[in-house]
C-alpha positions as CSV (number, residue, x, y, z in Angstrom):
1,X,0.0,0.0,0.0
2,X,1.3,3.4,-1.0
3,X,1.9,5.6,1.9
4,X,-0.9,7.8,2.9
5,X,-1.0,11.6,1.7
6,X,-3.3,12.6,4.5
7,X,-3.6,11.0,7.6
8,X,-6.5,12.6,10.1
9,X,-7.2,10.9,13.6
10,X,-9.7,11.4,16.2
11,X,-9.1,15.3,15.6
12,X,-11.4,17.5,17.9
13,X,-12.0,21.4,18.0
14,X,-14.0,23.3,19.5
15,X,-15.2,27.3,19.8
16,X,-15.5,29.5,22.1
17,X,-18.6,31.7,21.3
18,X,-19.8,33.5,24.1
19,X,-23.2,32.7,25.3
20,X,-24.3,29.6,25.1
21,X,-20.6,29.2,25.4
22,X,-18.3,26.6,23.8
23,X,-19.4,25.2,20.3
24,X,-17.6,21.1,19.6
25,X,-17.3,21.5,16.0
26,X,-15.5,18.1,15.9
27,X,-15.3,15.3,17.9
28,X,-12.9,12.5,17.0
29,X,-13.2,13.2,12.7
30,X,-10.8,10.5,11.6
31,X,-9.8,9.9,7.9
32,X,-7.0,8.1,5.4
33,X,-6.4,9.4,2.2
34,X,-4.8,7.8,-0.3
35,X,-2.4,8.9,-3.9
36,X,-5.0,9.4,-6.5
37,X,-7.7,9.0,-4.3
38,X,-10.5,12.1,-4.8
39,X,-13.0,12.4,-1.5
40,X,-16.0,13.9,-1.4
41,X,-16.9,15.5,2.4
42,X,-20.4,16.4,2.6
43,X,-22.8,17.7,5.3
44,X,-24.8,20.9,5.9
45,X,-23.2,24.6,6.2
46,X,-22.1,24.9,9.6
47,X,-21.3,21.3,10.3
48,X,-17.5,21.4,10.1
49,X,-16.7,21.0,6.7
50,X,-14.6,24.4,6.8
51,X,-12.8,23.7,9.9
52,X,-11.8,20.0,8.9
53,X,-10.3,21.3,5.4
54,X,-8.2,24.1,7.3
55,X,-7.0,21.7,10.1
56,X,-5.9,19.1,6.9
57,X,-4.1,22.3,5.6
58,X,-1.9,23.4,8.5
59,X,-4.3,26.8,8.6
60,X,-5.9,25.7,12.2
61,X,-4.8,23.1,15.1
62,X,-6.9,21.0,16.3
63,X,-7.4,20.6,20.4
64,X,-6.9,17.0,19.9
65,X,-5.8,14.2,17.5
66,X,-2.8,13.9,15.2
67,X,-2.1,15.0,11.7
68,X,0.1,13.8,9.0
69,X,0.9,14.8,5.6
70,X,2.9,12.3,3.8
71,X,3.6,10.2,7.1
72,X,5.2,13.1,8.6
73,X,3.4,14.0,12.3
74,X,2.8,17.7,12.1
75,X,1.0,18.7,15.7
76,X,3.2,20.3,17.3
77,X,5.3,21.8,14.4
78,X,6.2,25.2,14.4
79,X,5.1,28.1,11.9
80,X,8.1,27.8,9.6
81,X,7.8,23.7,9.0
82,X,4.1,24.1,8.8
83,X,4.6,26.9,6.3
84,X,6.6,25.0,4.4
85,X,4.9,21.9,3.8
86,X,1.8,23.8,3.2
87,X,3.3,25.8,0.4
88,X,5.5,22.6,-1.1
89,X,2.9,19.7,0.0
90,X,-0.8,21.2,-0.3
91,X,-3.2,23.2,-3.0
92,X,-6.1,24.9,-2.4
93,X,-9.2,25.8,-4.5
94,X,-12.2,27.6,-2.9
95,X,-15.5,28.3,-3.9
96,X,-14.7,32.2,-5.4
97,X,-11.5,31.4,-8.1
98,X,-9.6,34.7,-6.1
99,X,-7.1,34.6,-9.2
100,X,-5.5,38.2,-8.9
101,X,-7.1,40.0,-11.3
102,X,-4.1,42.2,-13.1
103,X,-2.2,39.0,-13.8
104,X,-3.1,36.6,-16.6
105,X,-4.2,33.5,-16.3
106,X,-0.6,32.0,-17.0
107,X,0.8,34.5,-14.6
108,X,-1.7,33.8,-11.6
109,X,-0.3,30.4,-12.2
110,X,3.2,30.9,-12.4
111,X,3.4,33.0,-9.5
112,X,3.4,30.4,-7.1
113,X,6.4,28.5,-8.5
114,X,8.2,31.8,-9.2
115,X,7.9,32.1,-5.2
116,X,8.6,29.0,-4.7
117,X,12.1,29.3,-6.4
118,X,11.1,27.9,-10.0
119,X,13.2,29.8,-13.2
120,X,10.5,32.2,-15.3
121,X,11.2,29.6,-18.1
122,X,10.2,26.8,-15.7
123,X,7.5,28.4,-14.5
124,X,5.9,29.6,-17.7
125,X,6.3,25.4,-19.0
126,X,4.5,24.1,-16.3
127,X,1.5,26.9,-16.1
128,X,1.1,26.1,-20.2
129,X,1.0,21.9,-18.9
130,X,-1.6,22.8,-16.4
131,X,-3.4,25.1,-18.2
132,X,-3.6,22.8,-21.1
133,X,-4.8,19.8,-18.9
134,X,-8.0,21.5,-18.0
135,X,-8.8,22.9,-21.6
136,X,-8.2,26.9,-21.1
137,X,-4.1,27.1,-22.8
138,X,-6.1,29.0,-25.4
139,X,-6.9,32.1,-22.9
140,X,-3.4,31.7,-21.0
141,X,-3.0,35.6,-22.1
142,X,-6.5,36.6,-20.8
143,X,-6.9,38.6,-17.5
144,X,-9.7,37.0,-14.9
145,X,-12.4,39.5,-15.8
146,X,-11.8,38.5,-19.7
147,X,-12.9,34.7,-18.9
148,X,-16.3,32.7,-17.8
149,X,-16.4,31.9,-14.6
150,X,-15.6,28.0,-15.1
151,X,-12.2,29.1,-16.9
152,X,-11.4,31.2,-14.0
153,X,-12.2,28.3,-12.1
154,X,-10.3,26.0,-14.0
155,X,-7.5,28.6,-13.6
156,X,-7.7,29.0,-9.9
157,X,-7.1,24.8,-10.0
158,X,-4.0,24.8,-11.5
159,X,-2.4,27.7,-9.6
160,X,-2.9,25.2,-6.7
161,X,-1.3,22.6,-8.6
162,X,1.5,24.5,-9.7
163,X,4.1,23.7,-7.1
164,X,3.0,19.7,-8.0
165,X,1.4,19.4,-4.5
166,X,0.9,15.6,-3.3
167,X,-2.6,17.1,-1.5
168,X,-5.7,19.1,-3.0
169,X,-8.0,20.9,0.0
170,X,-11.3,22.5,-2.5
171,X,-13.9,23.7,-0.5
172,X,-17.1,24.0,-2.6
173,X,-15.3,24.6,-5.5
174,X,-17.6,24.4,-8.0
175,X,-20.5,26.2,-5.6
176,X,-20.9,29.2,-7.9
177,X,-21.1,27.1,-11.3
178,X,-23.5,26.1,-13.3
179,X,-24.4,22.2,-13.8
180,X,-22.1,22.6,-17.3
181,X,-19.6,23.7,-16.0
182,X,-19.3,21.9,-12.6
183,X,-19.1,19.0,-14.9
184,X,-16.0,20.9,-16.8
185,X,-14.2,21.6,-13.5
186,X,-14.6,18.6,-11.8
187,X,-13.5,16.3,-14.9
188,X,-10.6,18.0,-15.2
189,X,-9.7,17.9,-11.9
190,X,-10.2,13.6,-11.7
191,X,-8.5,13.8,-15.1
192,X,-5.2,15.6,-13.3
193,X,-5.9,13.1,-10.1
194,X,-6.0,9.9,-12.3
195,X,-2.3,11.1,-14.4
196,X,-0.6,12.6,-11.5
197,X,-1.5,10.7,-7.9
198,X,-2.7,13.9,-6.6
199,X,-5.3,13.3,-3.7
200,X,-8.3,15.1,-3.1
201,X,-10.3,16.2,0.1
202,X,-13.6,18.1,-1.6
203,X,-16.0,19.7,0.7
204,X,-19.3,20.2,-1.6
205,X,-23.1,20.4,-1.7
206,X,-23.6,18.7,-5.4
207,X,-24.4,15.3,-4.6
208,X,-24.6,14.1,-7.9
209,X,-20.7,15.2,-8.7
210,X,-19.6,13.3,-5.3
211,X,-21.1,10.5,-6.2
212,X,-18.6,10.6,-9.3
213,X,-15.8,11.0,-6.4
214,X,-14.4,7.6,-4.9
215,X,-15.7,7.9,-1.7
216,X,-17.9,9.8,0.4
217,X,-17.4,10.6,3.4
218,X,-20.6,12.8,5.4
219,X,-19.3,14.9,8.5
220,X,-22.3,13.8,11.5
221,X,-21.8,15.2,15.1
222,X,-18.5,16.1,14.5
223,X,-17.1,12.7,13.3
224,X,-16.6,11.2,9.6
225,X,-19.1,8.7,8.6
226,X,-18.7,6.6,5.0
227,X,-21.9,6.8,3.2
């Protein structure tokens, strides 16, 4: 068996709100992710989702419970290590595209590796790989505001690929799409899965597209349950 890209167990966390007082968000959520292996994580707004996918991306600590990203324990890791895996190790996609919006679409996508230390020449390769994977190399040249929202979308997914990540956090990434285009985004993000052993943890609402996804996973009282 391949070694696990995520590793989540028993994590709790909980919120301090004021009155009533403290909110347990989660309460022992446990899950194994595998390379290649696309997750759906489903359950109703305010039920954790959020707060899972930021714990699985170094943005939050958890109270309790252990997490590891490529068998390495992080609790307990300072900000520098946790920063760094983040940015080498992990992509994000959320449900707005938030491409930077004087930048072209092969710019938003080579900034990220240009950070990260890649050459310009490197850089501009891989964003023209990505962008061609998901269908939009044609509108590398066109600023956000010049592009349909599915192309932004499909834009915003390979600038979190761009630094080859081994783990993909999307939360409701295709929440402000249309049934047509979902479809587009999400086959081109199983397509990139499938070729590259990427792993994906997707928080959505659209039932029918994790039902594509291979495996479900609904978020009940805090813990992971396999529908």
């Amino acid at each position: 068996m391949s070694e696990l890209v995520l590793k989540l167990e028993g994590i709790e966390k909980t919120y301090k709100r004021g009155q009533p007082g403290e909110v347990k968000v989660l309460r022992g959520a446990s899950l194994d992710l595998q390379p290649g292996e696309i997750v759906a994580l489903v359950a109703p707004s305010g039920a954790g989702k959020s707060t899972l996918l930021h714990i699985a991306g170094l943005l939050d600590t958890p109270d309790a419970g252990r997490v590891e990203i490529g068998g390495q324990e992080m609790s307990g890791r300072g900000d520098r290590r946790r920063t760094l895996v983040r940015r080498e190790d992990i992509g994000f996609v959320y449900q707005f595209h938030h491409l930077l919006p004087e930048f072209s679409a092969l710019e938003n996508v080579m900034l990220p590796q240009l950070a990260n230390g890649a050459s310009r020449g490197a850089a501009k390769a891989r964003a023209m790989e990505l962008l061609g994977h998901v269908g939009v190399a044609a509108r590398a040249d066109h600023r956000p505001a010049d592009m349909s929202g599915g192309e932004q979308q499909r834009v915003a997914f390979c600038r979190a690929l761009a630094n080859a990540p081994r783990l993909l956090l999307a939360d409701e990434p295709t929440g402000n799409l249309d049934p047509g285009t979902s479809d587009q985004v999400f086959t081109a993000l199983m397509r990139v899965a499938r070729e590259t052993g990427l792993a994906g943890l997707v928080a959505t609402h659209n039932l029918d597209l994790a039902g594509r996804m291979d495996r479900v996973l609904e978020m009940n009282e805090g813990v992971l349950v396999k529908t």
